[in-house]
C-alpha positions in Angstrom: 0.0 0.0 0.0 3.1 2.0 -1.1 4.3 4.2 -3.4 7.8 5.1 -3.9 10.9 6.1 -6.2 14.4 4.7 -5.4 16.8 6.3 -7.3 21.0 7.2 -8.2 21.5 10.9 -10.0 24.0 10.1 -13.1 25.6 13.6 -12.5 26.3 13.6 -8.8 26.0 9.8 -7.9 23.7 11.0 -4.5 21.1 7.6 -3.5 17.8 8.9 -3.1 14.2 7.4 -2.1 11.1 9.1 -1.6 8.0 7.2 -0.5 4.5 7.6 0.7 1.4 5.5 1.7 -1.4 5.0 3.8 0.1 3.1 7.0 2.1 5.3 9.8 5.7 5.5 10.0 6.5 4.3 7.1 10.6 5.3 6.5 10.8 3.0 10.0 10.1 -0.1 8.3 10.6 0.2 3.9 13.5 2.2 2.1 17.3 1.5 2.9 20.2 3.3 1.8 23.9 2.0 1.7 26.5 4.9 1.3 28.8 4.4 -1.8 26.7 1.2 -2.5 22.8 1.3 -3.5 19.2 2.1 -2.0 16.4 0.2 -2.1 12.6 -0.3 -0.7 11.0 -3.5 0.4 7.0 -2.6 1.1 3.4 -4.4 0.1 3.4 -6.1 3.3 6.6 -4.3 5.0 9.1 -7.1 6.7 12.2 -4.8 8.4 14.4 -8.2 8.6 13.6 -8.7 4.5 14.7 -4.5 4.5 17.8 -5.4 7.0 18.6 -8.3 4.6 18.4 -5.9 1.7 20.8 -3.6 3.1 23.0 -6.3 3.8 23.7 -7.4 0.4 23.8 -4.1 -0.8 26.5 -3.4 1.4 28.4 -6.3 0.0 28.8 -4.9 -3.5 26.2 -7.3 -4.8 24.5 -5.7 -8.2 20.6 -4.7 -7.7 19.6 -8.2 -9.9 21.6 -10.9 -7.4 20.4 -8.3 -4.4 16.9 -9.5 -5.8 17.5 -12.9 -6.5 18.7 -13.3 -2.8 15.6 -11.8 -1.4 13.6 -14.0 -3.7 15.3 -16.8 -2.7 15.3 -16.1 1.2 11.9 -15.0 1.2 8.9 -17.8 1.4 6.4 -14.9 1.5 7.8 -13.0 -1.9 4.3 -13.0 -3.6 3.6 -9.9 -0.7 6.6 -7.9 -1.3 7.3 -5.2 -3.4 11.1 -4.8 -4.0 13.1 -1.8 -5.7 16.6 -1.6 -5.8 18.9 0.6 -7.2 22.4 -0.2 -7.1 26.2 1.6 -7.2 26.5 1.5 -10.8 22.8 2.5 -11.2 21.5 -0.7 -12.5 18.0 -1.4 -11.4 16.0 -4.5 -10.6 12.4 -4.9 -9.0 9.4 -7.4 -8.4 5.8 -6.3 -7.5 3.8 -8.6 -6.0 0.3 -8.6 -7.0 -2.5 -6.5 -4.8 -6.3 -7.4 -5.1 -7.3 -3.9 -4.1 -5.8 -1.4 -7.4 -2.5 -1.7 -9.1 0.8 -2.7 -8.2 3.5 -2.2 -10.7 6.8 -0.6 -11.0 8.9 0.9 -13.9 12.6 0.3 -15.0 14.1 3.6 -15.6 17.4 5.2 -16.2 19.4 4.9 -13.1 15.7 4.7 -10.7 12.6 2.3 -9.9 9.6 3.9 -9.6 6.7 1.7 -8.3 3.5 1.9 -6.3 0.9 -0.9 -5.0 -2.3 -1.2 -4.3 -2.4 2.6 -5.9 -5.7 3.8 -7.8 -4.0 3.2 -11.2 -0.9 2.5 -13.1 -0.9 6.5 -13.7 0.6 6.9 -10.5 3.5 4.6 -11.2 3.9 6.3 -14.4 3.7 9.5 -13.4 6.8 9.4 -11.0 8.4 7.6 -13.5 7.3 10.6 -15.9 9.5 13.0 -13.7 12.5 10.9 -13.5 13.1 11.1 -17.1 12.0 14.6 -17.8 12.4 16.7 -15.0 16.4 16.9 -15.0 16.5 20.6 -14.9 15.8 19.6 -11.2 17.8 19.0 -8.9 18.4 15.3 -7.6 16.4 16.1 -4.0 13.7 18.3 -6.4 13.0 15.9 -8.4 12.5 13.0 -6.4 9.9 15.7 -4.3 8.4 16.4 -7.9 7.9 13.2 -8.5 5.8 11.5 -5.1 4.3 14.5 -5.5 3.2 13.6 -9.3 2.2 10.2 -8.1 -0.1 11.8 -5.2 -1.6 14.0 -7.7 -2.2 11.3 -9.9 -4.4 9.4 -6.9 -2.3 7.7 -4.9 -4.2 5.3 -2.9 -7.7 5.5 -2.5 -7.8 5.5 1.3 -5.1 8.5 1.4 -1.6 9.0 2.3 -0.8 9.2 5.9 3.1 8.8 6.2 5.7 9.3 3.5 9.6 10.6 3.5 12.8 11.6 1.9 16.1 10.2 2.0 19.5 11.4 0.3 22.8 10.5 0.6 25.6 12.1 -1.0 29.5 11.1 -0.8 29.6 10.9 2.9 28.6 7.8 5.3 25.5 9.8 7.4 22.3 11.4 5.1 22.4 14.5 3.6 18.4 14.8 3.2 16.3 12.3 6.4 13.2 13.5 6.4 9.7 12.3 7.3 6.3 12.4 8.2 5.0 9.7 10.4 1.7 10.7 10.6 -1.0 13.2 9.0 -4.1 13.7 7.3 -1.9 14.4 3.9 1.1 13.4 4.2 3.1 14.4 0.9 2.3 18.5 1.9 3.2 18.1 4.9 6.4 16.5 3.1 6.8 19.3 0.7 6.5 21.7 3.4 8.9 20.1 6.0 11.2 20.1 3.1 11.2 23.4 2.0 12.2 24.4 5.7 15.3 22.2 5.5 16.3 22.3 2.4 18.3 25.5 2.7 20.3 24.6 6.0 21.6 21.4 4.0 25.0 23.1 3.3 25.0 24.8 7.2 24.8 20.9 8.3 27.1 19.7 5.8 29.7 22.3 6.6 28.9 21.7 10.4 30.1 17.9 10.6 33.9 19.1 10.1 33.1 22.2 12.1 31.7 21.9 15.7 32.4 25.7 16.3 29.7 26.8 13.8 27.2 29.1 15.0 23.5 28.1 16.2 21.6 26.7 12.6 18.9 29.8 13.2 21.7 32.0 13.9 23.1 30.9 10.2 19.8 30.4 8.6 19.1 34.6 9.5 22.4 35.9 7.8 22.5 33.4 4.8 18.5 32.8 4.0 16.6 36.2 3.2 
């Protein structure tokens, strides 16, 4: 009851995943990234030791088609999974297991996975996927926010989207972008909102983890954001 874009930007290799979907909390349990190595999600019905395992293999250097072959292989429940993975190189692989209550797809793109289930239609698979391609006079973190946002506009799921999130790692080990909603009437909004708070102290925090004597982030955000 997911939808969600894991993807690697060609022109600054960040790992990025953006998600949203009905059930609370969502980042807790689906999307994994490994630094230097791949992201991923594993959602439908969520299994965090299936996600842990993910990671794992990722972490190993494994490409994203033997990451998914392990998981299938491991995984007596597979039919309920829904599993994207993007890997170093940006190769893709994924499986979407079926949903008896509205679509559950994915698409194969250039360097991303964009795929929803139990969504109103395949539009909103597409429609992400519609951004990915075209959108890359955004940046990376813009257009993964233009994109859940394209999928929410395109229905979503039927009973609404109550928790969703962004995560973004660039060349260091710790996330440049971790942020989420755990729970709210519309949850992507609230996302895009949240985000365009944060956005601008990215380079404060990313200047502050070699710097402890940096000033306060308000104090920053007053003399560098009008």
């Amino acid at each position: 009851m997911t939808y969600t874009v894991i993807a690697r930007c060609p022109e600054t290799s960040r790992l990025g995943v953006v998600i949203a979907t009905r059930a609370p909390a969502v980042c807790n349990r689906c999307p994994v990234i490994v630094p230097h190595y791949g992201a991923a999600s594993v959602q439908l019905i969520a299994s965090p030791a299936l996600t842990q395992l993910c990671g794992n293999l990722i972490g190993q250097g494994y490409s994203a088609a033997k990451v998914l072959a392990n998981l299938k292989e491991s995984d007596p429940h597979i039919e309920r999974r829904q599993i994207g993975i993007v890997d170093v190189a940006g190769n893709t692989a994924a499986f979407s297991g079926p949903t008896a209550n509205g679509f559950s797809g994915h698409v194969l793109g250039e360097q991303f996975v964009a795929m929803g289930n139990a969504v109103v239609s395949e539009d909103v698979v597409t429609s992400m996927a519609s951004v990915m391609t075209n959108r890359s006079d955004l940046a990376f973190a813009d257009r993964l926010m233009a994109a859940i946002e394209a999928g929410t506009e395109a229905g979503g799921q039927a009973d609404g989207q109550f928790s969703g999130g962004i995560l973004l790692y660039h060349r260091d080990n710790y996330a440049e972008i971790d942020l989420r909603i755990d729970r709210a009437e519309n949850a992507v909004p609230e996302l895009r909102k949240l985000y365009e708070w944060y956005r601008p102290l990215v380079p404060y925090y990313v200047a502050r983890a070699t710097d402890p004597y940096m000033e306060r982030d308000d104090h920053w955000r007053a003399r560098h954001i009008s």
